[in-house]
N, C-alpha and C positions, 0 to 999 in steps of 0.2 A: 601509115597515117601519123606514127609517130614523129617523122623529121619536118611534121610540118608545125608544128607545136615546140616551146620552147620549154628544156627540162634544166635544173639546177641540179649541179650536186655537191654537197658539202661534205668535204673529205678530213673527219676528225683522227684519221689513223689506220689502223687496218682495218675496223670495219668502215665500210661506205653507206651512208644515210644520205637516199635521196629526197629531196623536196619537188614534187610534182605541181605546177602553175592548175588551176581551178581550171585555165580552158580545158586542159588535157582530159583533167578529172571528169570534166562533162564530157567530151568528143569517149575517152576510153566507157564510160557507161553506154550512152547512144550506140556506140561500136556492136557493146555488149547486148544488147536489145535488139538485132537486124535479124531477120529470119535467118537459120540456117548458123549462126550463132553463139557462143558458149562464155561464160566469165574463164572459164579455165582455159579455152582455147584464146583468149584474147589477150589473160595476162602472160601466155606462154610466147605469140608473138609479140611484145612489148618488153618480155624480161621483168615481169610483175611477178608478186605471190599472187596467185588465185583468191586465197583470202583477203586482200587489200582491196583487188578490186571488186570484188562480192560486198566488202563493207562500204565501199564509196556508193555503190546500186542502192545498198539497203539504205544509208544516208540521203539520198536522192529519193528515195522513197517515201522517205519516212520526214524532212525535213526540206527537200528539194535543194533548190542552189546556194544558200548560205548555209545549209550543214556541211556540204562539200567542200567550202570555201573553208571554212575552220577547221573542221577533222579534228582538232586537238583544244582542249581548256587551256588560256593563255593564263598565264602566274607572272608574278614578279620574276619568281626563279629564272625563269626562260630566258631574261634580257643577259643576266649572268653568264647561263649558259651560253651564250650566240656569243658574249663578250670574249668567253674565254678560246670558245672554237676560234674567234678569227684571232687571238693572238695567236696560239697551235701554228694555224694558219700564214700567219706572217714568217714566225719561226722554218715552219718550214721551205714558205718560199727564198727567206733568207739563207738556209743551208742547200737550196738549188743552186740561187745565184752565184755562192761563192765557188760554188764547183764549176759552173759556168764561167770563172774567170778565171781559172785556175787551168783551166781548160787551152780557152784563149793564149791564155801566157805561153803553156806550152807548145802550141799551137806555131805562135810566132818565132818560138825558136828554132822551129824545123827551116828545113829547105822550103824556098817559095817555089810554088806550086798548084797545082788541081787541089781545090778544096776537098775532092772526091779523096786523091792521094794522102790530104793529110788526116781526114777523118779514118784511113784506113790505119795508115800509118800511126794514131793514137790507139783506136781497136786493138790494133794486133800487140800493144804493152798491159793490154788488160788493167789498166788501174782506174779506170771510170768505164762506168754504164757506157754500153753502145748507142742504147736508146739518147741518152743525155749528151752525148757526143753529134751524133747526128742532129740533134735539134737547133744544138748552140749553132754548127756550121750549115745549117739548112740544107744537108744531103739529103738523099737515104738511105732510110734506116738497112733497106734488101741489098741493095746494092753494096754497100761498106760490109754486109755480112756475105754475101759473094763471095766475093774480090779476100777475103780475111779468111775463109773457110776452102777457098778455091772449090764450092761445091756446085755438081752439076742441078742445072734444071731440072726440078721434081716431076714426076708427071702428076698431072690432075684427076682425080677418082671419075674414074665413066660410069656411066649410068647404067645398070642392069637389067636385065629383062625381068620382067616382074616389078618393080621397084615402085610403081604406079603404085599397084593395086596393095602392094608390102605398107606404101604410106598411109594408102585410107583405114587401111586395119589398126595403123599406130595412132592415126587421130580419130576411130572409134575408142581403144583405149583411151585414150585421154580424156578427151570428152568426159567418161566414167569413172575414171580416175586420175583426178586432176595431181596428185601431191606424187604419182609414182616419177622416177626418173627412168633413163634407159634402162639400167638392167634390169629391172622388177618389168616392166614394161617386152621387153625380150624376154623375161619367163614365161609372162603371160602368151605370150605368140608361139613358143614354143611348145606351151600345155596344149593349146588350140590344133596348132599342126600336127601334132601327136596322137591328139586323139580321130584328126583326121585322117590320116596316114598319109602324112606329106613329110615333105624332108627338114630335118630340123635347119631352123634359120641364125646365121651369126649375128652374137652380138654384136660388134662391131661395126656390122650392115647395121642395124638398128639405130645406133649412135651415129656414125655418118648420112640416116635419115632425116631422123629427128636433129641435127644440126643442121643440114639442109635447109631442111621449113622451119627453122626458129621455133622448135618445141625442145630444146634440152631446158631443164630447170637450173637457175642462176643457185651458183656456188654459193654454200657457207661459208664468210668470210670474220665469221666471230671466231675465240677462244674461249677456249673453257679455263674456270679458273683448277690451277691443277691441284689432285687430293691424292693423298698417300691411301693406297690400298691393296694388299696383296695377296685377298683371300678370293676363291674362287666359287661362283655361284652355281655356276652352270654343274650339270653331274654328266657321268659317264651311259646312264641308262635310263628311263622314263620311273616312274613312281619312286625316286629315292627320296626327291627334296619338291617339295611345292611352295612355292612363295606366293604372298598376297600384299593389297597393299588399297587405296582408296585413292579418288579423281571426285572431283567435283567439276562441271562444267555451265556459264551462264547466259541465258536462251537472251532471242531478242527482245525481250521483256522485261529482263532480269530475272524469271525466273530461275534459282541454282535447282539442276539434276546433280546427287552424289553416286556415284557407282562405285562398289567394290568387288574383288573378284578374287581367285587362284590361277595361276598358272604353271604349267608342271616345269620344274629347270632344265629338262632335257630333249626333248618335242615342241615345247613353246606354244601349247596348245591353252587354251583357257577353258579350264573343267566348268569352272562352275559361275557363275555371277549374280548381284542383285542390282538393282536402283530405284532410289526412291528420291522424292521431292522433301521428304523429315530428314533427320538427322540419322545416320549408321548406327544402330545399335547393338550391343552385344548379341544378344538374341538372334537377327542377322547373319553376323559371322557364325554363329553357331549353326545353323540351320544350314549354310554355304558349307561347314564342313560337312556335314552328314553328306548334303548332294555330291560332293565331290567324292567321298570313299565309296560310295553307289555308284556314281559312275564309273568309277575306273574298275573296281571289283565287282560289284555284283553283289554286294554284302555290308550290314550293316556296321562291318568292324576287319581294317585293312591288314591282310594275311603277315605283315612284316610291317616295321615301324617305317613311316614316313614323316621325314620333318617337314615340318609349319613355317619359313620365314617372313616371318614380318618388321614391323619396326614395335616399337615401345606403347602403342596407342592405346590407349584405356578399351577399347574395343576387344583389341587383340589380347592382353595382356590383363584380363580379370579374369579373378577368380574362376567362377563360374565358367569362362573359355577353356579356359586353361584345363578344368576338369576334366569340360568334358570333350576335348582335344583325346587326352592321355583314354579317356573311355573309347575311343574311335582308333585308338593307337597309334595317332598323330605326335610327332613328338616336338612342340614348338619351341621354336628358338629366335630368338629377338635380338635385331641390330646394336650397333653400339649408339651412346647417341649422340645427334649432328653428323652420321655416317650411312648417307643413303647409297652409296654405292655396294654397303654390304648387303642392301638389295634392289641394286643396280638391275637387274632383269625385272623385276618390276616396273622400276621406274621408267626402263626403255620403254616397256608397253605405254604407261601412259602417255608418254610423248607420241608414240605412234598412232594411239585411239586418239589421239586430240590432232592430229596433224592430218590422219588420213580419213577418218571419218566424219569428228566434230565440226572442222572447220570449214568441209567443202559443203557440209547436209543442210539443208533449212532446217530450221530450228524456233519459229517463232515464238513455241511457248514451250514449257514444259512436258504436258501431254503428247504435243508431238514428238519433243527428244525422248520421252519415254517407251513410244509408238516403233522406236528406231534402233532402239539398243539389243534387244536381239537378235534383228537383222545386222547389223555393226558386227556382232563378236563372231555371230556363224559366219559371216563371212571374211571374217580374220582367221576363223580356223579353218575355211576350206576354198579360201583363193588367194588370200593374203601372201605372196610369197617373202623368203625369209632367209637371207644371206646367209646363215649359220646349218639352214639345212637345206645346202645347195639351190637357193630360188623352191624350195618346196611349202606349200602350206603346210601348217601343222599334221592336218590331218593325211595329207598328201607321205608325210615323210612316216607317219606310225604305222600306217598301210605299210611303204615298201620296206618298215623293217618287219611285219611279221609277213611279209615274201619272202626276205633270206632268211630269217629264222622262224618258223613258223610253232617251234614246240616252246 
């Protein structure tokens, strides 16, 4: 449906921001609405976030066809901004151009010939893109890589027996979890066939499906700004270090839920949590500790010290916490400040609680995001799977180490 609709895309640099025409916006909603159906399966064939177009539906719903057609509060700012992208823009067409003539030049000083010959024949000096090469001489692109490479004819991936029935089980996952990519996605198939007693399935099959049917999820193409850090969070065994930290997230109302939690540094499991629609209060975290030294022990005061990391937050960091942390035999210890990396495992979590839960779940009001966060964290702690412990959910991985170690 997409190539019948026309998309823009404005290329400020290495990230890419596309601008989508309002038809589209309507046709990809309507899409989104056909029995049989999904926002996540439609932005997956399209190459959308799921949440993009979940919010154009809810705009459509909530405003109908001039919400859709805005999407954004227009400012002065903005004419700026568009000013400076299209010089960006010139600039860089201009340092195309000149490569393209530069090109050219060299071009004509070769032997006259098959343009096929001299594009190859520039190819093989490596000093300009192939891509750019072929475009100026209107070859192509395979060909001049051929002929340069003298490589044979790949063969093309065949279709496997089973692979039918392998794909509708990868777009029931989806469907239900719209934010996973392949590998998380091939855990989950893998947990399934496991407990079925079927043969474990490759990842790789998995990613050659889900590229098949236009369900991989579109790459991160931003940078991060880089921070000097060379302390380590993570620990070597469960109950040494627990970190905690605060999320706040805001419903389609505007209602803000705030939730805070712990998580252990070494299993990745989330002991304890709250959320409320007030403010975090000390009292709170205090109460979040006691549950967590119960849960993990069995006891109102943890048999060896474990530290506390937090950041600096009036929360964490009174008095009163701080007591009675050291009562519990907690032993806290707080970031440096403007250094959230020194609790970087925190903050992955809440990226992930905002990415894999908040933004695919309905949410109209408060009530119901509150209806949903205990569902959310169990199920982070026992399906969620987690690169760090081999595709395992938390709970999944504390089991198999008290199988090898059991005393």
């Amino acid at each position: 449906m997409s190539d019948t609709f026309s998309k823009v895309e404005v290329i400020t640099g290495v990230a890419r921001r596309r601008r989508f025409s309002t038809e589209l916006k309507l046709a990809l909603v309507a899409e989104s609405m056909q029995p049989g159906m999904s926002v996540s399966y439609v932005a997956r064939r399209h190459g959308l976030s799921p949440s993009l177009v979940f919010r154009w539906r809810r705009l459509m719903s909530e405003g109908g066809k001039e919400a859709v057609r805005a999407d954004d509060d227009v400012v002065a700012a903005s004419e700026v901004r568009r000013l400076e992208e299209r010089v960006r823009e010139l600039e860089r067409l201009l340092g195309r151009k000149t490569m393209e003539v530069e090109i050219l030049k060299e071009a004509l000083e070769l032997a006259p010939g098959k343009k096929t010959d001299l594009a190859v024949a520039l190819a093989a000096s490596r000093r300009y893109p192939v891509k750019r090469i072929t475009q100026t001489l209107g070859v192509a692109r395979s060909n001049v890589l051929e002929r340069r490479n003298d490589a044979r004819p790949r063969r093309r991936p065949q279709d496997r027996p089973g692979d039918v029935e392998l794909a509708a089980a990868i777009r029931r996952l989806i469907d239900a979890r719209p934010s996973y990519g392949y590998r998380r996605i091939a855990a989950l198939l893998k947990r399934e066939r496991r407990s079925d007693g079927l043969a474990p399935i490759n990842t790789k099959r998995v990613y050659r499906l889900m590229r098949k049917h236009g369900l991989l999820l579109e790459r991160h193409t931003g940078r991060r700004r880089p921070r000097e850090h060379d302390g380590q969070v993570a620990t070597i065994r469960s109950n040494c270090r627990w970190c905690s930290d605060a999320l706040e997230f805001t419903c389609w109302n505007g209602e803000v839920v705030r939730v805070a939690f712990a998580l252990d540094c070494h299993d990745r499991e989330v002991i304890s949590w709250i959320a409320t629609t007030a403010g975090i209060s000390g009292e709170m975290i205090r109460d979040m500790m006691v549950r967590c030294v119960e849960q993990r022990f069995g006891a109102i005061r943890a048999p060896h010290p474990v530290q506390w990391l937090s950041d600096n937050g009036s929360i964490f960091a009174a008095h009163r916490t701080v007591e009675i942390a050291l009562a519990l035999n907690l032993m806290p210890c707080f970031t440096p400040v403007q250094s959230p990396e020194s609790n970087g495992m925190a903050e992955a979590f809440v990226k992930t609680f905002k990415r894999d839960y908040v933004r695919v779940s309905p949410i109209p009001h408060a009530a119901a995001a509150l209806a949903l966060v205990d569902s959310w964290m169990e199920d982070y702690n026992t399906v969620h799977p987690h690169s760090r412990l081999g595709y395992q959910s938390p709970r999944e991985y504390i089991l198999s180490q008290l199988v090898a170690c059991p005393v």
